[in-house]
C-alpha positions in Angstrom: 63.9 -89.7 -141.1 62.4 -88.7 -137.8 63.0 -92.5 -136.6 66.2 -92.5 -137.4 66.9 -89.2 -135.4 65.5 -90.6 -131.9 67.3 -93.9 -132.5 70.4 -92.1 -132.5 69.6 -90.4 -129.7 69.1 -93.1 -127.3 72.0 -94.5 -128.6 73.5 -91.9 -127.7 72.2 -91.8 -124.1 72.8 -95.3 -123.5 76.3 -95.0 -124.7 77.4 -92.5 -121.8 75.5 -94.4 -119.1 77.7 -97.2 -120.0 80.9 -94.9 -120.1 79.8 -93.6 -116.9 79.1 -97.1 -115.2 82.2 -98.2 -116.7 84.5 -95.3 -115.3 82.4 -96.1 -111.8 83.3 -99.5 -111.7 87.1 -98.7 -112.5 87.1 -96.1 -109.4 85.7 -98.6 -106.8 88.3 -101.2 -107.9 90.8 -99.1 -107.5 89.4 -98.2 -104.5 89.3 -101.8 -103.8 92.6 -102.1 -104.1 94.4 -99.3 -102.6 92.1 -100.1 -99.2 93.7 -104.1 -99.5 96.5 -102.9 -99.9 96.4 -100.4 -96.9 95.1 -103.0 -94.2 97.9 -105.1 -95.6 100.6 -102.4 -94.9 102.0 -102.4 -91.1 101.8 -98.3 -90.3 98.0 -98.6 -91.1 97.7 -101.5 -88.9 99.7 -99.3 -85.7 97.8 -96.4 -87.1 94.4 -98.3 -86.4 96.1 -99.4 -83.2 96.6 -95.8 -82.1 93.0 -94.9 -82.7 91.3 -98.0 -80.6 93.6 -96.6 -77.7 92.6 -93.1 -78.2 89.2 -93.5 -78.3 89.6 -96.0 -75.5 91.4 -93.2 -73.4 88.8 -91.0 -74.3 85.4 -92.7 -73.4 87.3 -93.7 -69.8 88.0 -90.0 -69.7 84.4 -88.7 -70.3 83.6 -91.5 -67.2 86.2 -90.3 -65.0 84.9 -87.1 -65.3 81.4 -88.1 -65.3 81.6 -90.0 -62.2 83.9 -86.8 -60.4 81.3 -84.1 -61.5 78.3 -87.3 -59.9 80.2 -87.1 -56.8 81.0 -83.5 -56.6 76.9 -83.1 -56.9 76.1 -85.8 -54.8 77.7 -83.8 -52.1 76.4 -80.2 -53.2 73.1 -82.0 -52.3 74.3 -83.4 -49.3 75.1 -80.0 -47.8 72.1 -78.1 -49.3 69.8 -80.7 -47.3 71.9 -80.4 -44.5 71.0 -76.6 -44.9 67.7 -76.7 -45.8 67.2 -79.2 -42.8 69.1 -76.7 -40.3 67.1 -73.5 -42.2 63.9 -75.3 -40.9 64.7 -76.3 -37.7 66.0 -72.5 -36.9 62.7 -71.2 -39.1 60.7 -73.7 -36.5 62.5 -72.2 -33.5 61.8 -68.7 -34.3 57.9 -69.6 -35.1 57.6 -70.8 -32.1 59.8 -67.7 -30.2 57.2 -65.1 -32.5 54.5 -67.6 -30.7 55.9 -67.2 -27.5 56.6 -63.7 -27.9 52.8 -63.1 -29.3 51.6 -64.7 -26.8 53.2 -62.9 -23.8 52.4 -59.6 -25.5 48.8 -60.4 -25.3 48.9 -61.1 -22.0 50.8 -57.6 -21.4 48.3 -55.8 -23.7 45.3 -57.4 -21.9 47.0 -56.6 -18.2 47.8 -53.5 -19.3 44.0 -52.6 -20.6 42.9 -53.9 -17.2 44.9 -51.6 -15.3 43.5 -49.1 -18.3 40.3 -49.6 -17.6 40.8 -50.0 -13.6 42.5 -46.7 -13.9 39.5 -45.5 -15.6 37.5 -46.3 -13.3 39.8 -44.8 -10.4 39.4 -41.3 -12.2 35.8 -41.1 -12.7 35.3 -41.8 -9.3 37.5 -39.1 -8.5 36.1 -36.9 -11.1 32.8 -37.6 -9.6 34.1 -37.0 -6.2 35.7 -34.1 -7.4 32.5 -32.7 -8.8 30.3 -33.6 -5.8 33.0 -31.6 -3.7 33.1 -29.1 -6.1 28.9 -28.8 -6.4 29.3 -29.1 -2.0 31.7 -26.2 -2.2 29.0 -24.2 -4.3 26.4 -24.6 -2.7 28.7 -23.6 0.9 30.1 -20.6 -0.9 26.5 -19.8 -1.9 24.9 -20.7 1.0 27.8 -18.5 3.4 27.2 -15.6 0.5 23.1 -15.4 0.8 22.9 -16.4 4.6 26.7 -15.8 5.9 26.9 -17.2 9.1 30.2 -19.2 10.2 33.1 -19.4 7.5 33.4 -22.7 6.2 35.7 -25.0 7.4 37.6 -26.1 3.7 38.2 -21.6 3.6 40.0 -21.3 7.1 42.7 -23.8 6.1 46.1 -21.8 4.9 47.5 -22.6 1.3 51.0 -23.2 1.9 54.2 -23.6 -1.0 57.3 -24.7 0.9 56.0 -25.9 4.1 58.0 -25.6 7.3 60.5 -23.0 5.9 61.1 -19.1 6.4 58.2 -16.9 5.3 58.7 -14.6 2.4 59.3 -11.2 4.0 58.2 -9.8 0.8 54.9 -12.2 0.1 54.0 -11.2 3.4 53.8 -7.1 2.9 53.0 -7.2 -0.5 51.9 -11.0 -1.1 53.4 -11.1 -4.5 57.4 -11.8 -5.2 59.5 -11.5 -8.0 60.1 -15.3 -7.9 56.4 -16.4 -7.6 55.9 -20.2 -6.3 59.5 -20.9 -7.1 60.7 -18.9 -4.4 62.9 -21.0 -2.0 61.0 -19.2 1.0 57.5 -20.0 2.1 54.4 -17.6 0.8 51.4 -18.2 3.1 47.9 -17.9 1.4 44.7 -17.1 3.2 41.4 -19.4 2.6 39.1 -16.4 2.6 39.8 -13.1 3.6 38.5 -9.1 3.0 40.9 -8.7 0.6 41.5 -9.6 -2.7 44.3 -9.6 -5.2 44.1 -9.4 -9.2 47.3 -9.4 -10.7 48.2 -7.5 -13.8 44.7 -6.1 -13.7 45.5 -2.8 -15.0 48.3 -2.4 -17.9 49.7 0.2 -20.0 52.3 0.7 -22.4 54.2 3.2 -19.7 54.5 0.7 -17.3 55.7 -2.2 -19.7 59.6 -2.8 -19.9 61.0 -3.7 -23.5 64.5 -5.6 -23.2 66.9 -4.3 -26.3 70.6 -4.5 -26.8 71.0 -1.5 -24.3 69.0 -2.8 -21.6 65.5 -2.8 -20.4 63.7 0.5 -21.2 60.3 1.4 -21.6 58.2 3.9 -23.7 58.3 7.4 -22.6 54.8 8.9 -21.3 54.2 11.6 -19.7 52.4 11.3 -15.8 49.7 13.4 -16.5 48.5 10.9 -19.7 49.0 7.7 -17.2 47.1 9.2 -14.9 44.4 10.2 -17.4 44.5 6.9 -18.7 44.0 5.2 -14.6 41.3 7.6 -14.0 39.0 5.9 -17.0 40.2 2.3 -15.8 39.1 3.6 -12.3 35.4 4.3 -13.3 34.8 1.8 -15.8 36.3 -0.9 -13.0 34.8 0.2 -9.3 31.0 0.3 -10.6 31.6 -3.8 -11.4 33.6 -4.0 -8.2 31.1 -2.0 -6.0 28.3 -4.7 -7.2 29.4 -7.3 -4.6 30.1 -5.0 -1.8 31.1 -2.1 0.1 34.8 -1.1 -0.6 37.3 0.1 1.8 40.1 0.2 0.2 41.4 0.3 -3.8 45.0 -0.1 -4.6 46.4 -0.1 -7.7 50.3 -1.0 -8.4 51.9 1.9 -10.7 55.6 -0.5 -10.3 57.3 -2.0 -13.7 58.4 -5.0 -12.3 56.8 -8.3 -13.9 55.2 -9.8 -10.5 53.5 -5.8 -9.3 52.4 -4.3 -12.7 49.2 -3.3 -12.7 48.1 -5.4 -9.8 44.5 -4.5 -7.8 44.1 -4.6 -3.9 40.4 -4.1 -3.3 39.5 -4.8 0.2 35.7 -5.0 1.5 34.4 -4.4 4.5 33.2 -8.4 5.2 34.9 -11.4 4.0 30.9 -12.4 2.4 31.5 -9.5 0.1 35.2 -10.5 -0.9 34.1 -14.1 -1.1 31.0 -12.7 -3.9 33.9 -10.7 -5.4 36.0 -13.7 -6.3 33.2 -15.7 -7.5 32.2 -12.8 -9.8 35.7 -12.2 -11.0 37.4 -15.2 -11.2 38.0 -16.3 -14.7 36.4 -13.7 -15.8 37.5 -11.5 -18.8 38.4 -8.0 -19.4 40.2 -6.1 -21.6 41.0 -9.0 -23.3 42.7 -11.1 -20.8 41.0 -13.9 -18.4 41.0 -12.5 -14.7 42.8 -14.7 -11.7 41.6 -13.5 -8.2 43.4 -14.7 -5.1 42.9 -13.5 -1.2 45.7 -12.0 0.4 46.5 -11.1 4.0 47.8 -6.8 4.0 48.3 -7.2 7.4 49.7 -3.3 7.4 49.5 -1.0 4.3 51.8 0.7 5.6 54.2 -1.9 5.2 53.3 -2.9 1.6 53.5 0.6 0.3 56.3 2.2 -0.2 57.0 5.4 2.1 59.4 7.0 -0.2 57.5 7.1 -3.0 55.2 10.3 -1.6 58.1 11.9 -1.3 59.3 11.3 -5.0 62.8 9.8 -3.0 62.6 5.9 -3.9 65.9 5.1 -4.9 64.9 2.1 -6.7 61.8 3.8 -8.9 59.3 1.8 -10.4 61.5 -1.3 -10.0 61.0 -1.1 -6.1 59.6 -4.2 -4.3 57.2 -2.4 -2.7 53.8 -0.8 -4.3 53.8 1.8 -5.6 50.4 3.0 -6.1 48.0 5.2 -8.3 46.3 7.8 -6.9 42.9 7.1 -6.6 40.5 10.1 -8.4 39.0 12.7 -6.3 40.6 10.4 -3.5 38.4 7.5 -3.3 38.9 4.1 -1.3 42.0 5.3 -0.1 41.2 4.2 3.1 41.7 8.0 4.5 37.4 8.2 4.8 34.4 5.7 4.9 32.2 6.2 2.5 29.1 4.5 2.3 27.7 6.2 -1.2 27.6 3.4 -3.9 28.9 3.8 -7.1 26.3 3.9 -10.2 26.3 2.1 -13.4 29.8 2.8 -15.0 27.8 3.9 -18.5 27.6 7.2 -17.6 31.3 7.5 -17.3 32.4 5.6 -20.3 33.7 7.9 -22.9 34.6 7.2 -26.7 38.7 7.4 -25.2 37.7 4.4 -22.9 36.1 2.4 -25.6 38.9 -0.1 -25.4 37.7 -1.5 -22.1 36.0 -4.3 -22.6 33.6 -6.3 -20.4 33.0 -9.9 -20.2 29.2 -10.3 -20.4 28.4 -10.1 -16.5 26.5 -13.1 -14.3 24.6 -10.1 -12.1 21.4 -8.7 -13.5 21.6 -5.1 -14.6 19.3 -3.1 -12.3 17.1 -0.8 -14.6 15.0 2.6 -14.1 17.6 3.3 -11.2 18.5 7.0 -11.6 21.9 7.7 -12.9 23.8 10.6 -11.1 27.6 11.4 -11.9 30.1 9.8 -9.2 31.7 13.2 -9.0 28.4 14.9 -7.5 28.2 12.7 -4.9 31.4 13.1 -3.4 31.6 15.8 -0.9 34.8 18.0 -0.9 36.2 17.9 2.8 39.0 20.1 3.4 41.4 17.6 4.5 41.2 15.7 1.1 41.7 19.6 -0.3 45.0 20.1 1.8 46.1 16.7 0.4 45.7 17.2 -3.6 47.2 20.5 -2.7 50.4 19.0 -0.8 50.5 16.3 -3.8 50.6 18.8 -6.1 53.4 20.7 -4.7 55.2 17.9 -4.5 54.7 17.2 -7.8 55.8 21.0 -8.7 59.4 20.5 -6.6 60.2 17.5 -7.6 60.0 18.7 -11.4 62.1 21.8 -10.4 64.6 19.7 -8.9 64.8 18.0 -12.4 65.4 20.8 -13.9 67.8 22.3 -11.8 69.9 18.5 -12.3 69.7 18.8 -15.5 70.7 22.4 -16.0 73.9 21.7 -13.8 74.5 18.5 -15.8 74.6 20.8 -18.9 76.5 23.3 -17.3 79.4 20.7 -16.6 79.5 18.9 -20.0 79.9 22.8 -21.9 82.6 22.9 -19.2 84.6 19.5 -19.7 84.3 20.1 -23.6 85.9 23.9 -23.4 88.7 22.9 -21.4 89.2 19.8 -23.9 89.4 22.7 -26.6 91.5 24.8 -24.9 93.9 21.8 -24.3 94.0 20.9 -28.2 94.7 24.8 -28.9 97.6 24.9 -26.3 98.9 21.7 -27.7 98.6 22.7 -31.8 100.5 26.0 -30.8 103.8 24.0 -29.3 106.9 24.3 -31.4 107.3 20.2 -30.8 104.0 20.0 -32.6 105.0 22.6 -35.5 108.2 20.5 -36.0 106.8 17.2 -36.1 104.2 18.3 -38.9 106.7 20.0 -40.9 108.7 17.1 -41.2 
């Protein structure tokens, strides 16, 4: 029974492959046929025609454009190298111009370092000149100091700004003007002489000017306080100044103008002693300030100082031209007497009010176990320096009464101008005009 089964089965199967092989043989005959037929027929024949030429236009197509897109690179290529060829050449040229160019920097660099070092050369020569005059010039200024004898020659020669023009008339009284070495007129300087000048020595807030919006002004202080104040600068600054000689004369400048304030004459009785002086002082520091010293020709104080200001006339004030100058305590070194007492150490008259004055550390050696006695004892009280402080004095008294009397008659004329200015007003509301016009 099972046999029979499987027999059937492969029967079966071998049935429908011949069905199928059958039905596949019919389809390709047919196929056969219909494709004879086709080939036979004369719109397949123009059809196949049609395609040959198509695909006969085509491929030349794809050459044509083949060959235009060979020759359109060809010459792309042709004009890069051209380029590239012309990029290099120019490239080449400017190698060889940065070569060039190198090149003759080099040689600049190396001339200029030449003349660099030539130059060099030049100036430490001259610095070494400089210092061997300058070491000569020591050991003359020492030398002419310890021995004196004949001034040097390099301190009689004249120090001159503008050369072969009109002397200052001003640098020669005072030797200082408002327009300093810019001045269009010659100032004349001496080598050496007795007298030396320190500018702006001695300062203080009264005689400063402070520009504002209404002008230059300057701090209000009363004469007595600047005199006070002059009096300490005096003793703590003559002592020092005393050290290198005897002194004739001390001026200082009381004038608010820039190029006179506070500015110290001190003139010795030898030009040795001035010359000591300005090596002492000269760069040094005090107060807080660095010290320039100059010589100076006074050739008439006189001349330099102002007459009217004695008489409390000078129309111009403390911006005058001319000095105006402090007096000196108890009279000293005014040049009226020649004292020959020397001053002692200016310890003894430094107080806690002039502990602002301040010292440089000084070159001379401090002379210990000498005795110290107050300036003030030493001075003897003549009676022509008694008449003077007494004539000052008055002076002082009138000229403050005269004030006074000015300004009570200044008063008197304001109360004056502002009554009459109320009386006009008055007169002027009572008017019937006036009446009318403020009723309406």
């Amino acid at each position: 029974m099972g046999k029979h089964s499987e027999w059937r089965k492969l029967v079966k199967k071998l049935r429908r492959k011949h069905i199928r092989q059958q039905i596949a043989k019919d389809r390709d005959h047919k196929i056969k046929q219909e494709s004879l037929e086709r080939e036979q027929s004369v719109d397949y024949k123009e059809w196949l025609e049609n395609e040959e030429k198509a695909e006969q236009y085509r491929l030349e197509e794809e050459q044509r454009i083949h060959e235009e897109q060979e020759r359109k690179w060809i010459e792309t290529e042709r004009i890069a190298q051209k380029q590239w060829k012309e990029l290099q050449k120019q490239l080449t040229q400017l190698r060889f111009e940065r070569a060039r160019q190198n090149a003759k920097i080099k040689e600049e660099w190396e001339r200029e370092q030449k003349k660099l070092k030539e130059l060099e050369e030049i100036r430490k020569k001259e610095v070494e000149e400089k210092e061997k005059e300058q070491t000569f010039l020591k050991e003359q200024i020492s030398n002419y100091i310890s021995n004196g004898g004949k001034t040097p020659e390099l301190f009689r020669i004249k120090h001159e700004t503008n050369p072969g023009k009109i002397s200052c008339p001003f640098f020669n009284k005072t030797s200082a003007c408002r327009f300093g070495d810019l001045c269009s007129r010659n100032h004349v300087r001496p080598g050496i002489s007795e007298i030396i000048l320190i500018p702006n020595f001695y300062s203080h807030y009264g005689l400063a000017q402070v520009e504002n919006e209404h002008g230059s002004s300057s701090l209000e202080f009363e004469s007595r306080e600047i005199q006070e104040h002059f009096r300490e600068f005096f003793f703590d600054v003559v002592p020092e100044l005393e050290k290198c000689g005897k002194i004739r004369k001390f001026v200082a400048c009381c004038n608010s103008e820039a190029h006179l304030r506070g500015n110290v004459y001190v003139e010795y009785s030898s030009k040795r002693e001035a010359m000591k002086s300005y090596q002492t002082f000269n760069g040094r520091w005090y107060a807080g300030k660095q010290l320039n010293v100059y010589f100076c020709e006074i050739s008439s104080w006189s001349a330099a100082i102002c007459g009217l200001f004695y008489r409390q006339k000078c129309p111009k004030g403390s911006s005058c031209n001319f000095i105006h100058v402090f007096f000196n305590p108890k009279n000293l070194y005014s040049g009226n007497d020649e004292r020959s007492s020397r001053s002692p150490s200016r310890e003894e008259h430094r107080s806690e009010r002039r502990s602002e004055w301040r010292w440089s550390e000084s070159p001379e050696r401090t002379h210990i176990g000498e005795p110290l006695v107050d300036w003030e004892d030493r001075i003897e009280y003549s009676p022509k320096n008694i008449e003077k402080n007494e004539n000052t004095k008055s002076n002082h008294r009138r000229y403050k009464s005269e004030r006074l009397s000015d300004k009570r008659k200044t008063e008197s004329s304001r109360s004056r101008r502002k009554e009459s200015s109320r009386s006009r007003r008055r007169s002027h509301s009572r008017s019937p005009c006036y009446k009318r016009r403020k009723r309406v």
